[in-house]
C-alpha positions as CSV (number, residue, x, y, z in Angstrom):
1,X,-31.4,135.1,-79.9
2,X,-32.4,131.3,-81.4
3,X,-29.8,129.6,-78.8
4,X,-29.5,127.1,-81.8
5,X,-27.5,129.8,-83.4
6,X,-25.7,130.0,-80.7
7,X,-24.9,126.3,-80.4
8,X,-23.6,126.7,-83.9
9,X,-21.8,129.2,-83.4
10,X,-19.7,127.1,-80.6
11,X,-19.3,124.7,-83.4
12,X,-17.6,127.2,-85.5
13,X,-20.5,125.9,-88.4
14,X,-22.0,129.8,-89.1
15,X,-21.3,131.8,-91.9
16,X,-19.8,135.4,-91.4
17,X,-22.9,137.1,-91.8
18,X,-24.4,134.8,-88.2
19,X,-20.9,135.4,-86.8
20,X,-21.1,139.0,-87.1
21,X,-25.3,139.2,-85.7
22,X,-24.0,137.0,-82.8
23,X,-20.8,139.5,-81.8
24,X,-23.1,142.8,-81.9
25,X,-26.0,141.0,-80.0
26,X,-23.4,140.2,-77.3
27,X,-22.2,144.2,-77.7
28,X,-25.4,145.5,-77.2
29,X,-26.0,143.5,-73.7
30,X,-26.9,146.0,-71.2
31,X,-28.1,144.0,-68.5
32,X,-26.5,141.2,-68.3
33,X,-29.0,138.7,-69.9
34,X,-27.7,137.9,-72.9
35,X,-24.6,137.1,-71.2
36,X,-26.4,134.9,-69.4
37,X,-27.9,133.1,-72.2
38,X,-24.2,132.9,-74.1
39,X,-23.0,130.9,-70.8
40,X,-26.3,128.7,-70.8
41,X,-25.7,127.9,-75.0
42,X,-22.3,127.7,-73.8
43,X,-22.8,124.6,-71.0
44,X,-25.7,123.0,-73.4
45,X,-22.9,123.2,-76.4
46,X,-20.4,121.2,-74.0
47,X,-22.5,118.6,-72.7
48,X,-23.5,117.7,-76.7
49,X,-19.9,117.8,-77.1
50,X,-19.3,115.5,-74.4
51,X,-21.8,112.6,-75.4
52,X,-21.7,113.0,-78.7
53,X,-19.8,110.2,-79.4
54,X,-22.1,107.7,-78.5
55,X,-24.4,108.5,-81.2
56,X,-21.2,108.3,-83.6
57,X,-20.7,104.4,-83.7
58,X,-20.4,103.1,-87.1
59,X,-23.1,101.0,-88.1
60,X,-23.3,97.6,-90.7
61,X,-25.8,97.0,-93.1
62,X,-25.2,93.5,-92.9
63,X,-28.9,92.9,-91.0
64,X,-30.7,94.1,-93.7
65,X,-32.8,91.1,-95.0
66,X,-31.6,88.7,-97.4
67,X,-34.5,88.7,-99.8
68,X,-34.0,92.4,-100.5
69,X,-31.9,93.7,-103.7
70,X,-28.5,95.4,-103.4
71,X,-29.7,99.1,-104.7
72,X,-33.1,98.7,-102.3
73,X,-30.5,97.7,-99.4
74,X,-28.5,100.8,-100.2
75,X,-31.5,102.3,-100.1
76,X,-32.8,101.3,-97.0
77,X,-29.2,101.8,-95.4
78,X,-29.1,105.6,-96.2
79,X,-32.9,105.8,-94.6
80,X,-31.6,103.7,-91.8
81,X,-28.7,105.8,-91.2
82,X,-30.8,108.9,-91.5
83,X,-33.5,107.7,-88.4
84,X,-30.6,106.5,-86.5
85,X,-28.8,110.1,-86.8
86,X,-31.9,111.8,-86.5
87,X,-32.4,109.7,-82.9
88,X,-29.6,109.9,-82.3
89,X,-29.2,113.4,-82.4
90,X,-32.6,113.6,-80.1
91,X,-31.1,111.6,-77.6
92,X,-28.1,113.4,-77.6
93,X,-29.7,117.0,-77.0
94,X,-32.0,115.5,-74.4
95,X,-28.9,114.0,-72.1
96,X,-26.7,117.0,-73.2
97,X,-29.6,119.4,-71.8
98,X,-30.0,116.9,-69.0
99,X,-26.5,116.5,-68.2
100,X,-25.7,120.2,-68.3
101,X,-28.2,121.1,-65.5
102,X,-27.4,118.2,-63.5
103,X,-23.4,119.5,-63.8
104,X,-24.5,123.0,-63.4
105,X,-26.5,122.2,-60.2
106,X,-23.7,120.1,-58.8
107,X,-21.2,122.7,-59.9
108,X,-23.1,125.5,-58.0
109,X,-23.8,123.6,-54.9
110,X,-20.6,122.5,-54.2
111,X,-18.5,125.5,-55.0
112,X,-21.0,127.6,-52.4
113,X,-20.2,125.3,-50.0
114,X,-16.9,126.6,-49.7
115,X,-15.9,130.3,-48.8
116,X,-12.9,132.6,-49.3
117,X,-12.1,135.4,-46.8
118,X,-11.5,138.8,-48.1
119,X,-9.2,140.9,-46.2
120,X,-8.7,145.0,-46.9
121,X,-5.3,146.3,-45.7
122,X,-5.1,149.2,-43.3
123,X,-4.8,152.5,-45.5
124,X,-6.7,150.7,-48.2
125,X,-10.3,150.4,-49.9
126,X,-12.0,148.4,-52.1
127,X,-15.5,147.7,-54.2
128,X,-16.5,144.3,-56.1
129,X,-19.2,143.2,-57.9
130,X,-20.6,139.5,-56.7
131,X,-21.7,137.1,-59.0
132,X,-25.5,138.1,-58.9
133,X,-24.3,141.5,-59.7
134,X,-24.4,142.8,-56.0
135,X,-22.2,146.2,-55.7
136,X,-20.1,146.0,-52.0
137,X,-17.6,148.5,-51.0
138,X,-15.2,147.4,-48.4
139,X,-13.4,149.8,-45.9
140,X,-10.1,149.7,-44.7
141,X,-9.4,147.2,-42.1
142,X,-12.6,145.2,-43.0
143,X,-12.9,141.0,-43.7
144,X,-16.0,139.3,-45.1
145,X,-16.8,135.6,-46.0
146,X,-17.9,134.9,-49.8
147,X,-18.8,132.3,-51.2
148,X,-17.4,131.2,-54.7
149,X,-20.7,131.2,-56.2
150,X,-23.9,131.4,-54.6
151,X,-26.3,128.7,-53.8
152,X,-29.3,128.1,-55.8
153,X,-31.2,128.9,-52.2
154,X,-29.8,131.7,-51.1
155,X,-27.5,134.5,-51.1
156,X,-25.3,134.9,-47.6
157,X,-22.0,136.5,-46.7
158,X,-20.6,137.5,-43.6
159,X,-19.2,140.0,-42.3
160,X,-16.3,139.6,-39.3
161,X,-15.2,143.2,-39.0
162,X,-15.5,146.9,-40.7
163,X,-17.3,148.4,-42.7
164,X,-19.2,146.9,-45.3
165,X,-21.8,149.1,-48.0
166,X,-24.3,147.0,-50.1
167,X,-26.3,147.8,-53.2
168,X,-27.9,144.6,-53.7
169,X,-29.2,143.1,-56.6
170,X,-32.7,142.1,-57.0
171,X,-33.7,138.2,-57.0
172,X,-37.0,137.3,-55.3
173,X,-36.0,133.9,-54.9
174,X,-33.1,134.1,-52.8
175,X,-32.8,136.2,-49.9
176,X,-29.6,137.7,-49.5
177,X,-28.6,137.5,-45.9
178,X,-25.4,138.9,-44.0
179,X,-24.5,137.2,-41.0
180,X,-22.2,139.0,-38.0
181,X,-21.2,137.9,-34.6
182,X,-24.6,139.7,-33.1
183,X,-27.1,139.2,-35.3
184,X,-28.5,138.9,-39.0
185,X,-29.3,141.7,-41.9
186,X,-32.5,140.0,-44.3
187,X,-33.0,141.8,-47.8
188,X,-34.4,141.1,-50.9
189,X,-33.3,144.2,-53.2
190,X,-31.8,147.2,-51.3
191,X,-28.8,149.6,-50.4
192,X,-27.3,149.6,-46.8
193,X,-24.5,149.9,-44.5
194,X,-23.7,147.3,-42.4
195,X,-20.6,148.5,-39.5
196,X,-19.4,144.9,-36.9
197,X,-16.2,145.4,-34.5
198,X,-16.8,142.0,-32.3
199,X,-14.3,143.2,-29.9
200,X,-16.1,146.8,-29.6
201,X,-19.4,145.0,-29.1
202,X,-20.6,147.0,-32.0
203,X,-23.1,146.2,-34.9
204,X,-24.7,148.9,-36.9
205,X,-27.4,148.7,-40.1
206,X,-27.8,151.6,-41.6
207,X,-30.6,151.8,-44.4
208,X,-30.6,154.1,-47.3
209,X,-33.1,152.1,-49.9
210,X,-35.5,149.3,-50.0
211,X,-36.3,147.3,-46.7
212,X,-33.9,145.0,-44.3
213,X,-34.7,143.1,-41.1
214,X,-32.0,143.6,-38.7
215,X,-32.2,140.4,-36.1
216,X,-30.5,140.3,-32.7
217,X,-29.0,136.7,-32.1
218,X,-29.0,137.0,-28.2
219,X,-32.6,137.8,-28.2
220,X,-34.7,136.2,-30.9
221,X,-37.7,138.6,-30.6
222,X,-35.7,141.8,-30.4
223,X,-36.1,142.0,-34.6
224,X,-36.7,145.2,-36.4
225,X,-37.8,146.3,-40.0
226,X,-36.2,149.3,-41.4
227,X,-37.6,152.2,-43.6
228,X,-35.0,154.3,-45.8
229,X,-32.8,156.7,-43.9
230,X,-33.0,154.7,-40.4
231,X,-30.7,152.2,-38.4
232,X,-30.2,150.1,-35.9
233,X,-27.7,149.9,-33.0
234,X,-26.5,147.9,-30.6
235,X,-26.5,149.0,-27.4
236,X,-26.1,146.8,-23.9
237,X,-26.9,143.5,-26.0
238,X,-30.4,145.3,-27.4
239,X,-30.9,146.4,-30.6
240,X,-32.3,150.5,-30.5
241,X,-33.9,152.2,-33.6
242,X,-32.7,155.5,-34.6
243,X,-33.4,158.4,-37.3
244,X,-30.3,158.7,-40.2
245,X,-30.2,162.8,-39.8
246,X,-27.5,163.2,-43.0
247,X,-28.0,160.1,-45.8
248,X,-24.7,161.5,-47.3
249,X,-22.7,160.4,-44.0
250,X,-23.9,157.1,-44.7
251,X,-21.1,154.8,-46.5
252,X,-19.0,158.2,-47.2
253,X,-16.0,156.1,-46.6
254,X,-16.4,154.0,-50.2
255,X,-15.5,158.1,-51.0
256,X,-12.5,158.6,-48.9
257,X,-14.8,160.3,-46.5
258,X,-14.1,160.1,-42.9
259,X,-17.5,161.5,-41.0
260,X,-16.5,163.3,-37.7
261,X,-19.8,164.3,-36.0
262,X,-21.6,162.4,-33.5
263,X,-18.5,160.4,-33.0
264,X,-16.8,159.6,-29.7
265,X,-13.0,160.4,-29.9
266,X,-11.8,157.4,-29.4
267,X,-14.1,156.2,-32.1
268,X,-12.8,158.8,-34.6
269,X,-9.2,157.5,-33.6
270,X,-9.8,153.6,-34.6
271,X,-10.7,154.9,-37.8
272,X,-8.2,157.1,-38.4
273,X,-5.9,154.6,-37.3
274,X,-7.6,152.1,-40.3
275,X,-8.1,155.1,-43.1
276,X,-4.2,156.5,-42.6
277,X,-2.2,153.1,-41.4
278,X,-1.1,154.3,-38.3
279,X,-0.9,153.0,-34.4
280,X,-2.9,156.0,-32.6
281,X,-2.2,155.5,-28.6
282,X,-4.5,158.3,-26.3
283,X,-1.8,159.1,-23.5
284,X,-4.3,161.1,-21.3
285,X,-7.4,160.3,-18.2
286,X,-9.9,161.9,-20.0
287,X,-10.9,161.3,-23.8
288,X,-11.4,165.1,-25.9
289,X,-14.8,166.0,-26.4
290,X,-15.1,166.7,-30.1
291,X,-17.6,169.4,-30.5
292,X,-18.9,169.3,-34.3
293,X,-22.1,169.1,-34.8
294,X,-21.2,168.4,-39.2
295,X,-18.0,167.5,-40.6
296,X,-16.4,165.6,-42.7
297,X,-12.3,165.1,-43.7
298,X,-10.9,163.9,-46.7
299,X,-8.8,160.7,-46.3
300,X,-6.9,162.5,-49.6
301,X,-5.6,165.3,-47.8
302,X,-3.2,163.4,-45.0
303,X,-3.0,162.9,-41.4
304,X,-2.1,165.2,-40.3
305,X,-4.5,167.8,-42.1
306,X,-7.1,165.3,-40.4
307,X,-6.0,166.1,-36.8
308,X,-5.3,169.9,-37.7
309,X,-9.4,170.1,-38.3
310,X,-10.4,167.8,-35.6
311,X,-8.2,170.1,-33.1
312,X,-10.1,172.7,-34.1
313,X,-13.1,171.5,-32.1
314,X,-11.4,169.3,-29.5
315,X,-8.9,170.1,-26.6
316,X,-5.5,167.7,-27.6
317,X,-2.2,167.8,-29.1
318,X,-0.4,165.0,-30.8
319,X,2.8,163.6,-31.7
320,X,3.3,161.7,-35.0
321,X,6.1,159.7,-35.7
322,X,6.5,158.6,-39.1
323,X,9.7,156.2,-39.0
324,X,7.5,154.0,-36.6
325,X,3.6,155.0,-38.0
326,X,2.6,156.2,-34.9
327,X,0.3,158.9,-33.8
328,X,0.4,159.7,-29.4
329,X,-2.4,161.8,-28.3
330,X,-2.6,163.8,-25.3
C-alpha cells in the first residue's frame, strides 16, 4: 500500500474508487501489518497536520524587482509561489516524519515507564492479548504488572502471584522477560506456564514450546535452559529440573481444568479455594493422601462435584456452608 495514499486518504482528498481499495486492504489484514502501517500513515498524517501552517504564510510580491514588467512579475510570482510551496511542502514532510518519530519515541518511553496492576477475582478467569500481540491467560486469584506499552528495549511484566500461561509473540529485538519474587523467566518466542505464591515459597516454569531461561535471584549461577515439555521448581531456595509427564496438564486452568494428580492436599485446597470462591479450613493433624495417579475436575461442574471425586481417592469428609462460603475439612 503507497502510504501516500494513505496520507490522502486522512485528508479525506481520494476519490471513491481509492476509498474503497483502502477499506478492503485494511479487511484483508491477517497479521497485523497493515494495521500497523495505517497507525504509522496515521502519526506521519498528524505531524504534517500539525506544522503545516508554517509553510502556509502569505507571501508579497512587492520584492520583485523594479525594472521588471507587471505580466513578467505575475509571472514570476506564480513560479515563486510554486518553489516556495513545493519547499515548503519538503520541509514540511521532513519535520512531520521527524517530529512523528521523535513523538512516537517519547510517547513509548514514557508510557512504559509506568505500570498498571491486573488483578483476577477469586472464582474468576481471564485471557488478553498485549500490545505486541502476546496471548496471557490469567487464573483466578492471580496479579501481574503491565506496562502501558512496551519499551522500545524490551518486553517485561511481572508476575506477583498465580498462575500465569504465555504464548508469546516473536520479536528478536526485545526479549520478553517475566520477573517474580524468586527469580526471572528469558524468552524470545515461546509458550509457557509460569506458577509464583511468594508466601508458599513457590515458583514454577513450565515449558511447552520454544526455549526459556529460568534464573534463580538468590543464586546467580543456579540458571537453567529449558527444552519443550520440562520445568523448573523451586525447592529449599534451589531451582531443580524436572520431566512434564502429561503437556495437557499444563495451563489446563485457562480451560476450567483443575489438575488433581501429583498434588499435595493442601495444595489442591488453595486452588479450590481460588477456582470456586470459597474459605477451605483443614480441621484435622494429618493432611489426606490423595491417591490419583491422573485426574482432572471440571471447575463447570461445582464444588461440591469436585470434593465428591477427590473423596474418592482420599480419606476426608467436609462441611460446606454456603451462607458464609466456607468449605471445613476433616
Amino acid at each position: 500500500m503507497d502510504i501516500y495514499l494513505l496520507i490522502r486518504y486522512f485528508a479525506c482528498q481520494v476519490s471513491p474508487q481509492e476509498e474503497t481499495i483502502v477499506r478492503e486492504w485494511l479487511l484483508a489484514d491477517t497479521d497485523g501489518s497493515r494495521a500497523h502501517l495505517y497507525r504509522e500513515a496515521h502519526l506521519m498524517y498528524e505531524g504534517m497536520v500539525l506544522y503545516s501552517g508554517e509553510s502556509s504564510m502569505s507571501r508579497q510580491d512587492g520584492n520583485a524587482p523594479a525594472n521588471v514588467s507587471a505580466g513578467q512579475r505575475q509571472g514570476m510570482g506564480g513560479w515563486k509561489r510554486f518553489a516556495v510551496r513545493m519547499l515548503g511542502a519538503a520541509a514540511v514532510a521532513a519535520l512531520a516524519i521527524a517530529a512523528a518519530f521523535w513523538g512516537r519515541t517519547s510517547a513509548i518511553d514514557s508510557l512504559s515507564a509506568s505500570t498498571k496492576i491486573v488483578r483476577v477475582p477469586a472464582g474468576d478467569r481471564m485471557d488478553m492479548i498485549l500490545d505486541d500481540g502476546t496471548h496471557i491467560w490469567l487464573n483466578s486469584g492471580t496479579e501481574i504488572e503491565i506496562p502501558a506499552v512496551f519499551s522500545r528495549r524490551g518486553r517485561n511484566i511481572r508476575v506477583n502471584g498465580g498462575e500465569v500461561l504465555f504464548d508469546v509473540a516473536k520479536d528478536a529485538k526485545r526479549p520478553f522477560t517475566v520477573d517474580t519474587w524468586a527469580g526471572k523467566v528469558t524468552v524470545l518466542g515461546t509458550k509457557f506456564e509460569v506458577t509464583v505464591n511468594e508466601d508458599g515459597k513457590e515458583f514454577t516454569t513450565s515449558l511447552l514450546r520454544g526455549s526459556v531461561k529460568v534464573e534463580n535471584y538468590a543464586d546467580p549461577a543456579d540458571t537453567y535452559i529449558l527444552s519443550p515439555n520440562s520445568r523448573v521448581r523451586l525447592c529449599d531456595g534451589n531451582l531443580v529440573l524436572e520431566q512434564i509427564r502429561d503437556a495437557n496438564s499444563v495451563g489446563c486452568w485457562s480451560r476450567g481444568i483443575i489438575e488433581v494428580s501429583g498434588l499435595p492436599f493442601d495444595e489442591l485446597m488453595r486452588r479450590f479455594s481460588k477456582a470456586f470462591d470459597v474459605t477451605i479450613e483443614i480441621e484435622r493433624e494429618e493432611l489426606p493422601v490423595v491417591t490419583y495417579t491422573r485426574g482432572k475436575i471440571r471447575v463447570s461442574e461445582g464444588l461440591e462435584h469436585a470434593l465428591s471425586v477427590l473423596r474418592l481417592a482420599s480419606d476426608f469428609d467436609y462441611e460446606i456452608d454456603r451462607e458464609n462460603g466456607t468449605v471445613t475439612i476433616r
